[in-house]
VONUDO-729809 format. One record per residue (C-alpha): x, y, z; residue number from 1. Coordinates in nm, 3 decimals, always signed. Example, Ala and Ser with C-alpha at 12.3 -4.5 7.8 and 13.67 -1.06 7.14 Angstrom:
2
     east    north       up  resi
   +1.230   -0.450   +0.780     1
   +1.367   -0.106   +0.714     2
This chain:
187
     east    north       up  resi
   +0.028   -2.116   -2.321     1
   -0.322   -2.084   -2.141     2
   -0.400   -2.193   -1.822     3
   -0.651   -2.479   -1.667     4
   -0.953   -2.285   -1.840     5
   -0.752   -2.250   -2.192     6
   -0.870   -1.875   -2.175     7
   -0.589   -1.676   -2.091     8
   -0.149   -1.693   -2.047     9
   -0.053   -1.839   -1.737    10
   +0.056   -1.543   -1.477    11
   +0.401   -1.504   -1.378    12
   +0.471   -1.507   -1.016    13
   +0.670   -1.209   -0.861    14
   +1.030   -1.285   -0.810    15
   +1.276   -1.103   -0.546    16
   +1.541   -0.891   -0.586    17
   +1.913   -0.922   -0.529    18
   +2.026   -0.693   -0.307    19
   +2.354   -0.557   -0.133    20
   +2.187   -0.572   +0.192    21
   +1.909   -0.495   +0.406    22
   +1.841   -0.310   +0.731    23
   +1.790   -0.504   +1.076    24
   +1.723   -0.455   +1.408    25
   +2.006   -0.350   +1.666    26
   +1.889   -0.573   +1.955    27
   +1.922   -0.334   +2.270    28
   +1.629   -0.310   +2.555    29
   +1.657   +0.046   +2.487    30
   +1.589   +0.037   +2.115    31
   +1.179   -0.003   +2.179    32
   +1.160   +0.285   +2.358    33
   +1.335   +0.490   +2.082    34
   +1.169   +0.276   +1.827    35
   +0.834   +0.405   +2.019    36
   +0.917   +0.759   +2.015    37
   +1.027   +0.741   +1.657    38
   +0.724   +0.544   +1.520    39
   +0.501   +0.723   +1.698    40
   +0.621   +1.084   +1.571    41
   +0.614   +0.911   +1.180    42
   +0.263   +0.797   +1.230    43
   +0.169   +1.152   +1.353    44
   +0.325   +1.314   +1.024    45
   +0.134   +1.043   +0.863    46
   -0.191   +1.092   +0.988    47
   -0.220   +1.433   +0.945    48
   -0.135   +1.392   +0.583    49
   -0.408   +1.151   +0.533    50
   -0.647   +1.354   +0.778    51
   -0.621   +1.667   +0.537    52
   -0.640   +1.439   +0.216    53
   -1.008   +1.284   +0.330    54
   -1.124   +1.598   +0.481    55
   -0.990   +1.499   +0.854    56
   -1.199   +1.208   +0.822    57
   -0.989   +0.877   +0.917    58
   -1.255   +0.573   +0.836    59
   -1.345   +0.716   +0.518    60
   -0.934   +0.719   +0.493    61
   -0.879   +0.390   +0.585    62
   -1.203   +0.214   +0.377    63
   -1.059   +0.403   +0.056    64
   -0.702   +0.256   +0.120    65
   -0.850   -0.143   +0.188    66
   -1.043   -0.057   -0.108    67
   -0.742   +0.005   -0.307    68
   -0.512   -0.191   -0.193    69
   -0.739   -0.468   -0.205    70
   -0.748   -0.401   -0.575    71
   -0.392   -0.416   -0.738    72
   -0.287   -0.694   -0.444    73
   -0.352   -0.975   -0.632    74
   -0.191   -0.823   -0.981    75
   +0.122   -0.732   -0.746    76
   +0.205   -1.045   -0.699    77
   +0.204   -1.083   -1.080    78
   +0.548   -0.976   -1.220    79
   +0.420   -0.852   -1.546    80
   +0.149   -0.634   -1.403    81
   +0.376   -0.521   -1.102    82
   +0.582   -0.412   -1.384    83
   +0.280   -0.269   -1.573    84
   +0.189   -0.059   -1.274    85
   +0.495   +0.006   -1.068    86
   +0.469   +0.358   -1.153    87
   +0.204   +0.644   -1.132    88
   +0.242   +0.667   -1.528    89
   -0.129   +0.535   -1.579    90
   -0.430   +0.437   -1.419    91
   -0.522   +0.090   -1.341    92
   -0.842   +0.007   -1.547    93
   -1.150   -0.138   -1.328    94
   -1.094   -0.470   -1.536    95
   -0.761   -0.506   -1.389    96
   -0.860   -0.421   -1.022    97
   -1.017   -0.729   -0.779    98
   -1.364   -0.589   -0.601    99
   -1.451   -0.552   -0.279   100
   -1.745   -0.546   -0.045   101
   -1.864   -0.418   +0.278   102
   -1.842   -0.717   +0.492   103
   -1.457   -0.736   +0.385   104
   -1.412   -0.421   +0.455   105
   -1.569   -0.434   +0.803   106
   -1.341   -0.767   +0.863   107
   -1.055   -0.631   +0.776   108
   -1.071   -0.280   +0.950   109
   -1.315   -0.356   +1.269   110
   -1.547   -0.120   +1.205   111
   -1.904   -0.217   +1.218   112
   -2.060   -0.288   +0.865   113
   -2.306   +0.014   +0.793   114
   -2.028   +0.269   +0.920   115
   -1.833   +0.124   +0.630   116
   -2.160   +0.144   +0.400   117
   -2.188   +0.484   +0.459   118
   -1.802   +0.582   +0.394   119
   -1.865   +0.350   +0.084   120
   -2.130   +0.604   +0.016   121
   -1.926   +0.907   +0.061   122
   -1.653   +0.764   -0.142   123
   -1.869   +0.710   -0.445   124
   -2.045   +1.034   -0.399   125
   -1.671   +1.223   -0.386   126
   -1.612   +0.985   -0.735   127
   -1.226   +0.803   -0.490   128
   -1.434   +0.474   -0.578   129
   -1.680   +0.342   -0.861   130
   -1.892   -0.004   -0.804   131
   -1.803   -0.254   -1.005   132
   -2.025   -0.522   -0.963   133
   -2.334   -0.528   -0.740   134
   -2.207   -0.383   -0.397   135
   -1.845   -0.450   -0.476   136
   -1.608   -0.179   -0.521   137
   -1.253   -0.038   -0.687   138
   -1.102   +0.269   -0.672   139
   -1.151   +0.545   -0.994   140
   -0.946   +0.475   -1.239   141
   -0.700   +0.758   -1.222   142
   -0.790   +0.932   -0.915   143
   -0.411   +0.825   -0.764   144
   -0.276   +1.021   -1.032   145
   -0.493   +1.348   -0.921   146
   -0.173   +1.619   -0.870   147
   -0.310   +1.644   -0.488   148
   -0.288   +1.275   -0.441   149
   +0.090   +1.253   -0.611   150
   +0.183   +1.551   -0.426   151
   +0.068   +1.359   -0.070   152
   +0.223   +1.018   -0.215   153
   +0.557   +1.229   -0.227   154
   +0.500   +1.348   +0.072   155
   +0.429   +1.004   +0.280   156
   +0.732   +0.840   +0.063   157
   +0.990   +1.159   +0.226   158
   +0.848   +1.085   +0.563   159
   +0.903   +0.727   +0.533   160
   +1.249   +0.733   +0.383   161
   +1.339   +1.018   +0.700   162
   +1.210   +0.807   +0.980   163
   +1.412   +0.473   +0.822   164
   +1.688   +0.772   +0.806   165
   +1.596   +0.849   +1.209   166
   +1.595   +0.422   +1.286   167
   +2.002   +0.456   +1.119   168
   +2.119   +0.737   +1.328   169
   +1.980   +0.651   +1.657   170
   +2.104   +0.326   +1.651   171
   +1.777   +0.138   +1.624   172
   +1.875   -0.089   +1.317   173
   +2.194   -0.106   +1.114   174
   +2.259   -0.130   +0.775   175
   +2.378   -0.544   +0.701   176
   +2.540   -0.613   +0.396   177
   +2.445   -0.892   +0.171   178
   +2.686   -1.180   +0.195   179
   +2.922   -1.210   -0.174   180
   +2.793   -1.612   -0.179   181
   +2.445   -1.558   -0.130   182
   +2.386   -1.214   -0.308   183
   +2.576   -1.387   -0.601   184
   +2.321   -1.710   -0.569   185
   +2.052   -1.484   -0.610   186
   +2.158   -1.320   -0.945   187
């Protein structure tokens, strides 16, 4: 089945997830300071991660991240490709990554527009991104899978998991089970 253009199969939109429950806020005036505190130590372990991964250099971090993400966003919301790509098993081709420029970047971040030229710069010259098309970029095919890179990934995805773990135990949110009716809808 092709779509309006007759050039290619239609794409499947993503679909959600049953699940047995989700996590929600414990509404106490005392939970945003502790939600503060807590956030605020997470983004520190954060931060430093990504400060030693772009040699302590946080806009060159943050255009090589838009620059991804920016990428595989559209194809996430693509069931077939989220399924393609849910994993670090394989690098996302070029072809299968949307572009992006400066002036996006620069939107999307604040930062004026030749600060993000030059990180642009730095990241091509380092090989994190490659151009393709006229001043439009994607990340290198495979540089996520670098064993530094997976090695960081697993360490971001530990510090997420304990400060959702640190939200639990200080009473911040609570664990909400999915209602039988509606959990059994979903399915």
């Amino acid at each position: 089945m092709a779509d309006r253009k007759g050039d290619a199969a239609p794409r499947r939109r993503a679909t959600a997830t049953a699940t047995e429950g989700r996590l929600a806020l414990v509404e106490r005036p005392a939970n945003s300071r502790m939600f503060v505190y807590l956030a605020g130590n997470y983004l520190h372990r954060i931060e430093r991660e990504r400060r030693e991964l772009y040699f302590g250099d946080l806009d060159l971090a943050l255009v090589a991240e838009i620059i991804g993400t920016a990428g595989v966003e559209p194809g996430m919301r693509d069931a077939a490709f989220r399924q393609k790509h849910k994993d670090f098993d394989t690098a996302i081709p070029v072809a299968e990554q949307r572009a992006v420029n400066a002036a996006s970047i620069a939107a999307a971040t604040g930062m004026p527009r030749e600060t993000v030229r030059r990180k642009i710069r730095k990241l091509l010259e380092l090989g994190f991104v490659v151009e393709k098309e006229p001043a439009r970029y994607v990340l290198k095919p495979g540089v996520l899978l670098e064993p530094e890179r997976q090695a960081a990934f697993a360490r971001g995805i530990e510090q997420t998991v304990r400060f959702m773990n640190e939200l639990l135990e200080n009473g911040v949110v609570r664990w909400v089970p999915a209602k039988k009716g509606r959990a059994a809808a979903r399915r």
